[in-house]
PyMOL commands that place a pseudoatom at each C-alpha (Angstrom):
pseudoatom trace, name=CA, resn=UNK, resi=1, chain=A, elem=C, hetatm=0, pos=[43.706, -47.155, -32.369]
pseudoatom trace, name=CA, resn=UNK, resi=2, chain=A, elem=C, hetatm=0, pos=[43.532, -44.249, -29.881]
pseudoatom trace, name=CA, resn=UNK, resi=3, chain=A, elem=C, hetatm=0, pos=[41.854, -40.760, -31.111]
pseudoatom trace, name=CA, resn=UNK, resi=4, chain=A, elem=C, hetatm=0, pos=[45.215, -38.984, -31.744]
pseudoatom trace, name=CA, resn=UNK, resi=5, chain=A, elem=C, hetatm=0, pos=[45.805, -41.898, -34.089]
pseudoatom trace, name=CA, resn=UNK, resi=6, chain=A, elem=C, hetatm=0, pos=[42.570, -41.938, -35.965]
pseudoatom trace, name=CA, resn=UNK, resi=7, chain=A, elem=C, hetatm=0, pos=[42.807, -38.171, -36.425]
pseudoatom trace, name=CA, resn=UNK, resi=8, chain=A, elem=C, hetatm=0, pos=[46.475, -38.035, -38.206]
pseudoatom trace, name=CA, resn=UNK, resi=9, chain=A, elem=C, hetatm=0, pos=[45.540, -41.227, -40.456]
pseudoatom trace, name=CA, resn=UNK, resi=10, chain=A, elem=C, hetatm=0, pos=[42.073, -38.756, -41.189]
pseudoatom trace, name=CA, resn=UNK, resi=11, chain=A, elem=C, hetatm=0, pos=[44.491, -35.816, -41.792]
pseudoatom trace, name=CA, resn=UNK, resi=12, chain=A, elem=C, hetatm=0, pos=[46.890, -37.916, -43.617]
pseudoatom trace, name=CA, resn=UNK, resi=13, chain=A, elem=C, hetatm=0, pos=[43.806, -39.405, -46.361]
pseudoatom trace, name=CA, resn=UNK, resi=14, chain=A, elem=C, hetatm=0, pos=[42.167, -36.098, -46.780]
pseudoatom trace, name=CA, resn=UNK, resi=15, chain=A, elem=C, hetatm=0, pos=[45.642, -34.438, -47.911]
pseudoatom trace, name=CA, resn=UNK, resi=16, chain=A, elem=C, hetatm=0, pos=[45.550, -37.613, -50.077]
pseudoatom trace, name=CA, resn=UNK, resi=17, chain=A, elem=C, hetatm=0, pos=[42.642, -37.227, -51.954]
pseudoatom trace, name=CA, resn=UNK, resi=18, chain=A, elem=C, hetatm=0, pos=[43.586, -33.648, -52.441]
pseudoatom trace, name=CA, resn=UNK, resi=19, chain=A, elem=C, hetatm=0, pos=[46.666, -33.980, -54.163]
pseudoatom trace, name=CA, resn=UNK, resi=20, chain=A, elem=C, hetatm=0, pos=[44.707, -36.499, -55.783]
pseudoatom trace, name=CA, resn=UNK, resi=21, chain=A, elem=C, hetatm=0, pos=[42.236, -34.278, -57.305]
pseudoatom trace, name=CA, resn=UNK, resi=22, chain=A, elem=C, hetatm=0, pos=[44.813, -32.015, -58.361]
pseudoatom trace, name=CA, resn=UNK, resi=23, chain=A, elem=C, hetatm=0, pos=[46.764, -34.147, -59.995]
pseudoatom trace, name=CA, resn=UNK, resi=24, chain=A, elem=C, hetatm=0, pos=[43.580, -34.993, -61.749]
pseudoatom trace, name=CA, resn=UNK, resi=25, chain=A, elem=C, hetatm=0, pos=[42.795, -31.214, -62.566]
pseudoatom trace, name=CA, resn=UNK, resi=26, chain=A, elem=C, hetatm=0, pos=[46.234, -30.158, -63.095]
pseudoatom trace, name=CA, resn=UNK, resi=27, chain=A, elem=C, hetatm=0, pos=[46.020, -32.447, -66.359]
pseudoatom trace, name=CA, resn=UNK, resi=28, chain=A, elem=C, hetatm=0, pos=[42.534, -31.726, -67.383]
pseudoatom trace, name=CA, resn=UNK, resi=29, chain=A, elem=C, hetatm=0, pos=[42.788, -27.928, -67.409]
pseudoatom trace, name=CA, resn=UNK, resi=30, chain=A, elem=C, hetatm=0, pos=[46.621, -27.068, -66.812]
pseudoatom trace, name=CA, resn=UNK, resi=31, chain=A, elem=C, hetatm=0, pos=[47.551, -25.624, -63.620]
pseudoatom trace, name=CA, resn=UNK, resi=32, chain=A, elem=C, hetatm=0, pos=[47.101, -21.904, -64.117]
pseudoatom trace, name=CA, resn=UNK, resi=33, chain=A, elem=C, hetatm=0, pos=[43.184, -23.051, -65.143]
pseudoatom trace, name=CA, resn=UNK, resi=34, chain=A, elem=C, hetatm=0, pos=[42.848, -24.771, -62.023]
pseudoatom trace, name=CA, resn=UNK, resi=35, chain=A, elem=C, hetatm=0, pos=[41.712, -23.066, -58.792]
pseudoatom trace, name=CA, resn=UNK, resi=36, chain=A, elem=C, hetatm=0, pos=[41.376, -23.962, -55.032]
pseudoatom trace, name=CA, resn=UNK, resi=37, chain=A, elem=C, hetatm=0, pos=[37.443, -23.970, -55.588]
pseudoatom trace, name=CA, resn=UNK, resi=38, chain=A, elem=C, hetatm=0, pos=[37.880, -26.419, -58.471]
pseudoatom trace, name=CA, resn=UNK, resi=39, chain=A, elem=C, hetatm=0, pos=[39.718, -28.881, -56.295]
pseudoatom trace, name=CA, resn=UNK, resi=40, chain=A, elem=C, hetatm=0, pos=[37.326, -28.365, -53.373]
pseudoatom trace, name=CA, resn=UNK, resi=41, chain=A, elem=C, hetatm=0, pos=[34.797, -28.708, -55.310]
pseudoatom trace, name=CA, resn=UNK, resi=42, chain=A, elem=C, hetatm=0, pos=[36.108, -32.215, -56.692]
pseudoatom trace, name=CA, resn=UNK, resi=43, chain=A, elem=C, hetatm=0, pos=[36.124, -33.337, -53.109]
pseudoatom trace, name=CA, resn=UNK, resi=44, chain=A, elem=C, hetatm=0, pos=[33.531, -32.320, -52.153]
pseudoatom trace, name=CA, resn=UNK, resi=45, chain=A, elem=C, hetatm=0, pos=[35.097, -30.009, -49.614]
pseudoatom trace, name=CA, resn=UNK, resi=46, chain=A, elem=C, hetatm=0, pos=[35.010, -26.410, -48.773]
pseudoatom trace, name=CA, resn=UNK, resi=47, chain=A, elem=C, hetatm=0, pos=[38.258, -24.227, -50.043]
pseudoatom trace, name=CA, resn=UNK, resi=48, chain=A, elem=C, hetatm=0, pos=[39.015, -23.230, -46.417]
pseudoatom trace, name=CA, resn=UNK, resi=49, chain=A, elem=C, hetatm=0, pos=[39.276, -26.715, -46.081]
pseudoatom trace, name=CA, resn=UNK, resi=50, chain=A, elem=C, hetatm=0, pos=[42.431, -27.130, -48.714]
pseudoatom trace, name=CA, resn=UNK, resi=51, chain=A, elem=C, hetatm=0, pos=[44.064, -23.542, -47.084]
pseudoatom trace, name=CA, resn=UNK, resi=52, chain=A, elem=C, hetatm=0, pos=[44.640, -25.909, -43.766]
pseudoatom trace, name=CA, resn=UNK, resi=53, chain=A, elem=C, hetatm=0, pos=[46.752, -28.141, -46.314]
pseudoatom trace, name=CA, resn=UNK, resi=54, chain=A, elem=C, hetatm=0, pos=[48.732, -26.026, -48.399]
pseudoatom trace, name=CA, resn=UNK, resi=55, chain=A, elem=C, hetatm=0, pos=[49.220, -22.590, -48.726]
pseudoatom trace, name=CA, resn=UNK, resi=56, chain=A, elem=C, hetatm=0, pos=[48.027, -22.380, -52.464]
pseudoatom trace, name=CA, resn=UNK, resi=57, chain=A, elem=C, hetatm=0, pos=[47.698, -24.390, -55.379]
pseudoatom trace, name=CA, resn=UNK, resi=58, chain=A, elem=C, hetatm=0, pos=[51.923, -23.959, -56.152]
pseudoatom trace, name=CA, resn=UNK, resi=59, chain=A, elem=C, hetatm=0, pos=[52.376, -25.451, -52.937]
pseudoatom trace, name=CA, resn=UNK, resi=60, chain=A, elem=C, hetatm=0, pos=[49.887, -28.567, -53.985]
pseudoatom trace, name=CA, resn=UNK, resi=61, chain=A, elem=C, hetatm=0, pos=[52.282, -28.602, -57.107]
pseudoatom trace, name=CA, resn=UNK, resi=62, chain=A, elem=C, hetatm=0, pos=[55.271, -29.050, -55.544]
pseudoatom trace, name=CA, resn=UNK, resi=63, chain=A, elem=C, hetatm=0, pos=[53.845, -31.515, -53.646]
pseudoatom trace, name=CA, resn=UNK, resi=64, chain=A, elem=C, hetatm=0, pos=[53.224, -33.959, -56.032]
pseudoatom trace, name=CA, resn=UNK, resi=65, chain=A, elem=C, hetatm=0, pos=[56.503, -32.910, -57.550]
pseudoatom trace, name=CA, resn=UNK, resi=66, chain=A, elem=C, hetatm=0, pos=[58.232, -33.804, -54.427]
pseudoatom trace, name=CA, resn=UNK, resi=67, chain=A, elem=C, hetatm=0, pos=[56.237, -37.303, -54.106]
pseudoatom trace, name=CA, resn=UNK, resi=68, chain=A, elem=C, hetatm=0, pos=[57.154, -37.964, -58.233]
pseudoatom trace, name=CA, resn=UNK, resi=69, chain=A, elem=C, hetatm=0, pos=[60.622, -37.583, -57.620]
pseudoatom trace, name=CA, resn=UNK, resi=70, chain=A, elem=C, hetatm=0, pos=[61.096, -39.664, -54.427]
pseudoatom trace, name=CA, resn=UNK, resi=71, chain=A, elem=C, hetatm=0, pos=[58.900, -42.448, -56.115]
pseudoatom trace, name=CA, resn=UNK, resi=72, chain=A, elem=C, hetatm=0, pos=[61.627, -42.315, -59.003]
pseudoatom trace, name=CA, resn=UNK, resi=73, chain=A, elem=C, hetatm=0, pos=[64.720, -41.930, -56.558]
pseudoatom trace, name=CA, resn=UNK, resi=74, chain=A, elem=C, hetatm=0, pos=[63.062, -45.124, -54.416]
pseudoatom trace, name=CA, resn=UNK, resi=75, chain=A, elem=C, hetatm=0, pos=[63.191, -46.855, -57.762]
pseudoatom trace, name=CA, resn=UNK, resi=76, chain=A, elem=C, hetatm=0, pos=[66.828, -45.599, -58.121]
pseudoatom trace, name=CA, resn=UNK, resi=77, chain=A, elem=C, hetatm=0, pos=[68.209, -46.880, -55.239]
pseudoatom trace, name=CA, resn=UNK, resi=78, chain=A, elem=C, hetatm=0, pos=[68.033, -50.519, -55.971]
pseudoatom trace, name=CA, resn=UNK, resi=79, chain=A, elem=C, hetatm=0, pos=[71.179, -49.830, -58.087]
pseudoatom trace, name=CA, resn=UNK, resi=80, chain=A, elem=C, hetatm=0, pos=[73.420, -48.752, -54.857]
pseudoatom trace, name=CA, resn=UNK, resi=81, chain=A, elem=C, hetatm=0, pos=[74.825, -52.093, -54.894]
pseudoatom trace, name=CA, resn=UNK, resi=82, chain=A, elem=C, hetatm=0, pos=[75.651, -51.770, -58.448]
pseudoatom trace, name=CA, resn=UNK, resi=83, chain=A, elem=C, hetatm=0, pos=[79.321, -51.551, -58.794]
pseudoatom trace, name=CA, resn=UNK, resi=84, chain=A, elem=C, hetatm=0, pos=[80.053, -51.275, -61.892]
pseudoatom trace, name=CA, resn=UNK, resi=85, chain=A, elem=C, hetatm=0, pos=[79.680, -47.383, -63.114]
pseudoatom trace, name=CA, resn=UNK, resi=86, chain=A, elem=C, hetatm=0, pos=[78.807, -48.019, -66.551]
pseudoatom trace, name=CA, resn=UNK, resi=87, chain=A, elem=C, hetatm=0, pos=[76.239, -50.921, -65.548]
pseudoatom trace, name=CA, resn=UNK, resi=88, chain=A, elem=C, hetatm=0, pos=[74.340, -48.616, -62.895]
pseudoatom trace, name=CA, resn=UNK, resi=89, chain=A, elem=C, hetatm=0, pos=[74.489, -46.022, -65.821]
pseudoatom trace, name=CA, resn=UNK, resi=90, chain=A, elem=C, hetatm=0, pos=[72.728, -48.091, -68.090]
pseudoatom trace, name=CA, resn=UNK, resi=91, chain=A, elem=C, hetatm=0, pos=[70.479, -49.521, -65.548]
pseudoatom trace, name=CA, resn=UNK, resi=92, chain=A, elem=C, hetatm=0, pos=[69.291, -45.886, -64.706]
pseudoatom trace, name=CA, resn=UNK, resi=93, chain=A, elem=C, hetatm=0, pos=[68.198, -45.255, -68.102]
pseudoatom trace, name=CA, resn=UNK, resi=94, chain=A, elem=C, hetatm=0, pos=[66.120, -47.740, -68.014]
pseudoatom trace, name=CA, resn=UNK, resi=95, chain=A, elem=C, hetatm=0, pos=[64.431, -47.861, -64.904]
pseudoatom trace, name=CA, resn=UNK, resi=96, chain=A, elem=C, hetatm=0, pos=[63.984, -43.907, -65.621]
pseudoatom trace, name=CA, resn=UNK, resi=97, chain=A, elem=C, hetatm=0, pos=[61.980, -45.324, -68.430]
pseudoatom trace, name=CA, resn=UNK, resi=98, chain=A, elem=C, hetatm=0, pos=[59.900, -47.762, -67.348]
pseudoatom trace, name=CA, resn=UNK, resi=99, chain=A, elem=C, hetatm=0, pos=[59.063, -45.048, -64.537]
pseudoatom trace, name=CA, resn=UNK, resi=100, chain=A, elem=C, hetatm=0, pos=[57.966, -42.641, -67.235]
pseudoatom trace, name=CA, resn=UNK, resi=101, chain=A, elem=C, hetatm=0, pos=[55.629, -45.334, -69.206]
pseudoatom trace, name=CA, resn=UNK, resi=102, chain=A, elem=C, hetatm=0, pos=[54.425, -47.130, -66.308]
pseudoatom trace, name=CA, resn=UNK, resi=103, chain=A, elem=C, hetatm=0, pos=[53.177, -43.493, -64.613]
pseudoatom trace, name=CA, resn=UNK, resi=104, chain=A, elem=C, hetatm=0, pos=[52.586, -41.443, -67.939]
pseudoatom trace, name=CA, resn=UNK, resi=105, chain=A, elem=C, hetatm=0, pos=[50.340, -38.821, -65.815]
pseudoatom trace, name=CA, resn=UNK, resi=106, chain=A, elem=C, hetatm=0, pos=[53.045, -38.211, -62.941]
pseudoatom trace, name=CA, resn=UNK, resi=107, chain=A, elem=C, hetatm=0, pos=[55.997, -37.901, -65.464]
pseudoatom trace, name=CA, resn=UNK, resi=108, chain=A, elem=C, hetatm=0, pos=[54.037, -35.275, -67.443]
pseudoatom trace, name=CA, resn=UNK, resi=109, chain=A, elem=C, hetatm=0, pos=[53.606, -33.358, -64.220]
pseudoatom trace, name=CA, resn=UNK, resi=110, chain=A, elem=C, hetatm=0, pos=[57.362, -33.881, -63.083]
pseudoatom trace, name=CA, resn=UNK, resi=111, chain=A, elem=C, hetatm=0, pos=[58.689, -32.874, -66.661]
pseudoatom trace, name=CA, resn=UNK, resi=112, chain=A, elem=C, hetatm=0, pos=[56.175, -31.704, -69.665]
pseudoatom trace, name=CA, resn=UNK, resi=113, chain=A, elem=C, hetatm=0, pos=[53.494, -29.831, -68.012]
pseudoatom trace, name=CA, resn=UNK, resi=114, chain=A, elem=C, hetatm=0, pos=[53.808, -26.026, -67.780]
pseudoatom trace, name=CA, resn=UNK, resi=115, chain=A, elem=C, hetatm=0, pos=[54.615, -25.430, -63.867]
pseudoatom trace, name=CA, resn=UNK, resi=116, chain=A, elem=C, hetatm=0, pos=[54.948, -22.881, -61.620]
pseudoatom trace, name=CA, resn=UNK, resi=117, chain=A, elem=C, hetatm=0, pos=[58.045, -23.831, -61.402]
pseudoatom trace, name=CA, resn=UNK, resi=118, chain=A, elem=C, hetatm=0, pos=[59.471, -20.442, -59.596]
pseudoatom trace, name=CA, resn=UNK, resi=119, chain=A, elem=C, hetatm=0, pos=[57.613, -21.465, -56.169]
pseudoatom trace, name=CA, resn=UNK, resi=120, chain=A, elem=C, hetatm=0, pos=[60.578, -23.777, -56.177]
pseudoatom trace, name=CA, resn=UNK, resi=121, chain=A, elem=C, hetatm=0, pos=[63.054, -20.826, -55.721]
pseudoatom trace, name=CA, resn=UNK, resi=122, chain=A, elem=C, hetatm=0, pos=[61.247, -19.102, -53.227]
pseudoatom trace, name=CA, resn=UNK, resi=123, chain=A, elem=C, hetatm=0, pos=[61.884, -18.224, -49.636]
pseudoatom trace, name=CA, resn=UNK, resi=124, chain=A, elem=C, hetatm=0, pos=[60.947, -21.680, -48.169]
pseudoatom trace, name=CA, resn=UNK, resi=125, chain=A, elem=C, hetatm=0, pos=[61.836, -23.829, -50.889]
pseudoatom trace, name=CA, resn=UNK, resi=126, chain=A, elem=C, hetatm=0, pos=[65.187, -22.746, -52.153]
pseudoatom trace, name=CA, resn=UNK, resi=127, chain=A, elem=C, hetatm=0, pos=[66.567, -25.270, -54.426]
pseudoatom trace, name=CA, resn=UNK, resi=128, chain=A, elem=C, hetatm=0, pos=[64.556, -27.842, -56.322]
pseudoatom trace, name=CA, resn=UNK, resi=129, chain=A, elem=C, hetatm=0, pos=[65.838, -31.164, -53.934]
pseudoatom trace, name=CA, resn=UNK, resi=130, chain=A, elem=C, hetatm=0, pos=[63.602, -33.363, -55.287]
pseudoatom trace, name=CA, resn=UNK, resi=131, chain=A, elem=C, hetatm=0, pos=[64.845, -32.755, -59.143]
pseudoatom trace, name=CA, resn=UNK, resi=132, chain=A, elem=C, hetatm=0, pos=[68.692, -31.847, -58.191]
pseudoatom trace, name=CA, resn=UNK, resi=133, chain=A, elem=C, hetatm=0, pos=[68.559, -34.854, -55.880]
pseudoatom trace, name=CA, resn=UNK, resi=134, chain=A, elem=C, hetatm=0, pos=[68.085, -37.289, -59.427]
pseudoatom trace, name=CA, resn=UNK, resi=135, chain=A, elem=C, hetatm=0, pos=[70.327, -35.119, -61.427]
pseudoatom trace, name=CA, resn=UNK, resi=136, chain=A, elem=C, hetatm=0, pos=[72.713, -35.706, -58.651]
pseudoatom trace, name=CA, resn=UNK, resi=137, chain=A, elem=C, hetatm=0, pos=[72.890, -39.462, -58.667]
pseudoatom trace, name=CA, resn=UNK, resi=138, chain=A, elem=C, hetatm=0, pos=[72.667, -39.510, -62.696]
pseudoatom trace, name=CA, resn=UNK, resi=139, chain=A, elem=C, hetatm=0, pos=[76.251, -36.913, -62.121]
pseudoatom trace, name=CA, resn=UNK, resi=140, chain=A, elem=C, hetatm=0, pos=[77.782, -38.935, -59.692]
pseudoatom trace, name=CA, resn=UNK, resi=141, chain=A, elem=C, hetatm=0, pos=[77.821, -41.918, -62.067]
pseudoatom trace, name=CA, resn=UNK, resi=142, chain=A, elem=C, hetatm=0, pos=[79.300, -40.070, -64.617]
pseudoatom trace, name=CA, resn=UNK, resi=143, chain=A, elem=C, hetatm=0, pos=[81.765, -39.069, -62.869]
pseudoatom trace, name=CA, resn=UNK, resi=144, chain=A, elem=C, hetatm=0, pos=[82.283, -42.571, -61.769]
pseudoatom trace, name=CA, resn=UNK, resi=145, chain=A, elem=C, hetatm=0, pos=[82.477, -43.475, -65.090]
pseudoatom trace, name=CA, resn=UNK, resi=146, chain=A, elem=C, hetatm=0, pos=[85.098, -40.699, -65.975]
pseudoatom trace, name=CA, resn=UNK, resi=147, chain=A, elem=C, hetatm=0, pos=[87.345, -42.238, -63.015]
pseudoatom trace, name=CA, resn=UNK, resi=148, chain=A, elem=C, hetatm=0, pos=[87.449, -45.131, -64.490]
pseudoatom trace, name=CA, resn=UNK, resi=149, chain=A, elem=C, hetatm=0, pos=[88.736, -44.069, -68.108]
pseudoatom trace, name=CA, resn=UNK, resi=150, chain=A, elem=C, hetatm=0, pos=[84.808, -44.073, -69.913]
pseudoatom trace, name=CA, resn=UNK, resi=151, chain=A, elem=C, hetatm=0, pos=[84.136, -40.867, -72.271]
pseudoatom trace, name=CA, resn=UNK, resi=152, chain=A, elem=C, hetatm=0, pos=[87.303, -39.511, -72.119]
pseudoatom trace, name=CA, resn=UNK, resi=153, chain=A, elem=C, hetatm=0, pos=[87.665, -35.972, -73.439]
pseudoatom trace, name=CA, resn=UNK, resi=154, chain=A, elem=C, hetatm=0, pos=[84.258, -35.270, -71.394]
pseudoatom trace, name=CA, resn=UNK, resi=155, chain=A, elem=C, hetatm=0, pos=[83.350, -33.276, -68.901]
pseudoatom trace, name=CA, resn=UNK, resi=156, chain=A, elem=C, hetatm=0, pos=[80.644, -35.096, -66.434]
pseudoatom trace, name=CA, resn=UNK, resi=157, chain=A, elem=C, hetatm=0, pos=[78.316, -31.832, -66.399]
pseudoatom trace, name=CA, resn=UNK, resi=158, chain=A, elem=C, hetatm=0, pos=[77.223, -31.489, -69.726]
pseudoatom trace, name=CA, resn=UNK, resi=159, chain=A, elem=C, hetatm=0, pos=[77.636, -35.176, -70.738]
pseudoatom trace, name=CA, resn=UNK, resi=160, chain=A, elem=C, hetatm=0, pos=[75.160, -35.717, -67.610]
pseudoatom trace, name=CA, resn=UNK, resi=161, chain=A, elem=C, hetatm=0, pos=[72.568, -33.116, -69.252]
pseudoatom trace, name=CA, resn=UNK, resi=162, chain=A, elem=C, hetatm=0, pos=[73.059, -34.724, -72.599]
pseudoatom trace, name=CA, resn=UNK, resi=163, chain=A, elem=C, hetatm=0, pos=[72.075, -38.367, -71.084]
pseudoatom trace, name=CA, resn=UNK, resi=164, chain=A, elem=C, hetatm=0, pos=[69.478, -36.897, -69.352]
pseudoatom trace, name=CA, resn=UNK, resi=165, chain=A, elem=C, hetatm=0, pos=[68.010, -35.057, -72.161]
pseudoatom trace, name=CA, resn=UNK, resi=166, chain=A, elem=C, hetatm=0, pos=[68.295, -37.894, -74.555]
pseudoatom trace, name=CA, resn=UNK, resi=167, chain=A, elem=C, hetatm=0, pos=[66.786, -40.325, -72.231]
pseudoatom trace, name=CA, resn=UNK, resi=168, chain=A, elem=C, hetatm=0, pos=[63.829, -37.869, -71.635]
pseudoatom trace, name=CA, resn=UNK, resi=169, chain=A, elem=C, hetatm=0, pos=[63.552, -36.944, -75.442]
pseudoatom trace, name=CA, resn=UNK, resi=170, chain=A, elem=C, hetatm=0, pos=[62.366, -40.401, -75.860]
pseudoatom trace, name=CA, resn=UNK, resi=171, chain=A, elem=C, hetatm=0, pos=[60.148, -40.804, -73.679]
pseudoatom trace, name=CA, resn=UNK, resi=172, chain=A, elem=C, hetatm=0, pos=[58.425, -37.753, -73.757]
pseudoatom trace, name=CA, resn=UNK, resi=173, chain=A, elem=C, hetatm=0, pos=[58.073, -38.508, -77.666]
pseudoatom trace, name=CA, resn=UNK, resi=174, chain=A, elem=C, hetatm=0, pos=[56.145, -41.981, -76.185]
pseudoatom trace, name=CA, resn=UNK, resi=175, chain=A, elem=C, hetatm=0, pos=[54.103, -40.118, -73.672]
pseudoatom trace, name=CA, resn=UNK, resi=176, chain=A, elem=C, hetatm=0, pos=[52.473, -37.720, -75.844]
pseudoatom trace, name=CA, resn=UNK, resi=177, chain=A, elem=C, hetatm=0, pos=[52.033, -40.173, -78.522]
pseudoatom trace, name=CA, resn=UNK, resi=178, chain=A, elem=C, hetatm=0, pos=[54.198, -38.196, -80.998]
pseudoatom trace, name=CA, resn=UNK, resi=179, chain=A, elem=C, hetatm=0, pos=[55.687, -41.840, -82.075]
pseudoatom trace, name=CA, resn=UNK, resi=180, chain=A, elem=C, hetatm=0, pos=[52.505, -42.825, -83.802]
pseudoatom trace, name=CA, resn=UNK, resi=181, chain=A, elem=C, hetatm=0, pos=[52.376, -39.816, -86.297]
pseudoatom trace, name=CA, resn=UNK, resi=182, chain=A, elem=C, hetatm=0, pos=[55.552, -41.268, -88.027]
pseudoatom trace, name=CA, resn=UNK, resi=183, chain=A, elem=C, hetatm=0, pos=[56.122, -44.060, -90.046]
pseudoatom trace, name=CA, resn=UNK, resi=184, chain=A, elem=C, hetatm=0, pos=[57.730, -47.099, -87.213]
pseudoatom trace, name=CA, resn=UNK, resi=185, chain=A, elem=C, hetatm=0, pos=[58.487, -50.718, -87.918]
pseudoatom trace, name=CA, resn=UNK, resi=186, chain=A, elem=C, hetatm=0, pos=[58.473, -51.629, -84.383]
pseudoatom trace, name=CA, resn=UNK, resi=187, chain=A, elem=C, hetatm=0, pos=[56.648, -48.469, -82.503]
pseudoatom trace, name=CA, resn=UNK, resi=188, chain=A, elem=C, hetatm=0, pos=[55.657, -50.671, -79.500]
pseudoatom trace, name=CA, resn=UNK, resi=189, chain=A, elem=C, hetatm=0, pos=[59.476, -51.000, -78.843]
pseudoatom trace, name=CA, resn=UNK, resi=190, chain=A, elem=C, hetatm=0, pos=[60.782, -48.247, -80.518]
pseudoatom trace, name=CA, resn=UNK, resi=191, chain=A, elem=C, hetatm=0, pos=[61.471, -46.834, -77.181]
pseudoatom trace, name=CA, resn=UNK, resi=192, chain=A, elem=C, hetatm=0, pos=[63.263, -49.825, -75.417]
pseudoatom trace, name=CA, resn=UNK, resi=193, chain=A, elem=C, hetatm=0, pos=[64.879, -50.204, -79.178]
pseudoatom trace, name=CA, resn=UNK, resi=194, chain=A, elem=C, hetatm=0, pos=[65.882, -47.184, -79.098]
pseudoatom trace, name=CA, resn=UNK, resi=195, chain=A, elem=C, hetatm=0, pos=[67.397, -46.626, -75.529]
pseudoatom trace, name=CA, resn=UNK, resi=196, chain=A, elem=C, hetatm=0, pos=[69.558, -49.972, -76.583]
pseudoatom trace, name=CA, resn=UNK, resi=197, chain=A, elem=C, hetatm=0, pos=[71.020, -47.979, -79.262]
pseudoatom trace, name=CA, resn=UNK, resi=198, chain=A, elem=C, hetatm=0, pos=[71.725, -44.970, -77.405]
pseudoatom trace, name=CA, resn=UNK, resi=199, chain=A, elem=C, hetatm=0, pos=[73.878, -47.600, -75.300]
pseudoatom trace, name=CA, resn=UNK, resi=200, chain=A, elem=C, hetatm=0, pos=[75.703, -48.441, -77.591]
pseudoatom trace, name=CA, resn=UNK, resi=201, chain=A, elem=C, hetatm=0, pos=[77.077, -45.166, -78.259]
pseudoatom trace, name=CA, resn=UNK, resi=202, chain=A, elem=C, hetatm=0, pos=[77.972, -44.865, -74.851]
pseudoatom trace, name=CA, resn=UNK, resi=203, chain=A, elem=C, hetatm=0, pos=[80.045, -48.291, -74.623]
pseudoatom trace, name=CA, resn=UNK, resi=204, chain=A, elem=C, hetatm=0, pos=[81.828, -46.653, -77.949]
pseudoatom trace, name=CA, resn=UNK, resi=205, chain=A, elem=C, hetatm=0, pos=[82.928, -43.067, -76.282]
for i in range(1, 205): cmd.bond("trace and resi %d" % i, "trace and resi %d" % (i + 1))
show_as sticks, trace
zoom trace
C-alpha cells in the first residue's frame, strides 16, 4: 500500500470514529447539548481536528443522516426485481421494520430525535435526498399499485404519507418502549402482528 493510500484509508477511519462518537453523543445528550469539544474530546482529538471534517456539528448530523438512509435504501433495493406492486409494497414495510429494530439507535437519529433539521434546506444541501429518495420509492409503488386498479378512489400522495406514517407509528411505539406500558398478549410480536394486520387492510381497499 503506497503512502497516498495509507493516508486516505487514515482520513477515511478518523472521519469514522467521529461520526461515531457523535452518534454516540447525539443520543446521550441530544444534539443541541452536544458540542465539537465534546466529540473531540471523546476521541481523544483536538476540535481543530473535527473542523478539517465537517463544517459543524449540523454537518456531522446530516452525515449520519445521509449514511442511515442509504443503509435503508441498500436494504430497499433487493425488491427491484419484485414485480408485483402490491408484493414490493408489502415487502417494504417490512424490511423498513426490521431496519428500525435491528438499528434502534440510527432510526431514532433518522426519525425521533430532535434535529437540526433546517441545515438540510440550506445553500449546499437543498433538498433532503437521502429522506425524499425513500419517500420516493415508497410513492412510486403506490402509484404502481394505483395503475393496476389497488385503492381506488386514492390519491398516491397522501395514501403514501399514510403508509408511511402508520408503518413508522409502530415502530417508533417499539423503539421507545412505549409497548410495554400497556397491557399486550403477544408484545414481543405485537409489532410484526401488527404490521400483518395493517396488510390486510390494504389487500381490502
Amino acid at each position: 500500500m503506497g503512502i497516498s493510500d495509507r493516508k486516505e484509508r487514515e482520513k477515511e477511519e478518523l472521519k469514522s470514529l467521529i461520526l461515531s462518537a457523535a452518534k454516540k453523543l447525539f443520543l446521550q445528550k441530544g444534539i443541541e447539548k452536544t458540542s465539537i469539544r465534546n466529540i473531540a474530546d471523546q476521541i481523544e482529538y483536538s476540535p481543530g481536528i473535527i473542523y478539517h471534517y465537517f463544517r459543524d456539528k449540523n454537518e456531522i448530523f446530516h452525515a449520519l443522516h445521509q449514511g442511515g438512509f442509504q443503509a435503508l435504501m441498500n436494504k430497499m433495493m433487493v425488491l427491484e426485481n419484485v414485480r408485483h406492486p402490491l408484493e414490493r409494497l408489502k415487502a417494504m414495510g417490512s424490511i423498513y421494520i426490521r431496519f428500525a429494530i435491528e438499528n434502534p439507535d440510527m432510526y431514532d437519529l433518522m426519525f425521533i430525535k430532535e434535529a437540526p433539521i433546517d441545515h438540510v434546506y440550506d445553500s449546499e444541501h437543498d433538498d433532503w435526498k437521502e429522506g425524499s429518495g425513500t419517500f420516493d420509492y415508497l410513492r412510486l409503488t403506490v402509484k404502481e399499485c394505483l395503475e393496476k386498479g389497488y385503492f381506488q378512489g386514492h390519491q398516491a400522495e397522501p395514501l403514501s404519507f399514510l403508509i408511511w406514517s402508520t408503518v413508522h407509528g409502530m415502530v417508533s411505539l417499539h423503539i421507545r418502549k412505549r409497548c410495554e406500558v400497556i397491557q399486550l398478549e403477544d408484545r414481543a410480536t405485537i409489532v410484526d402482528q401488527s404490521l400483518e394486520a395493517f396488510f390486510k387492510i390494504l389487500d381490502k381497499i
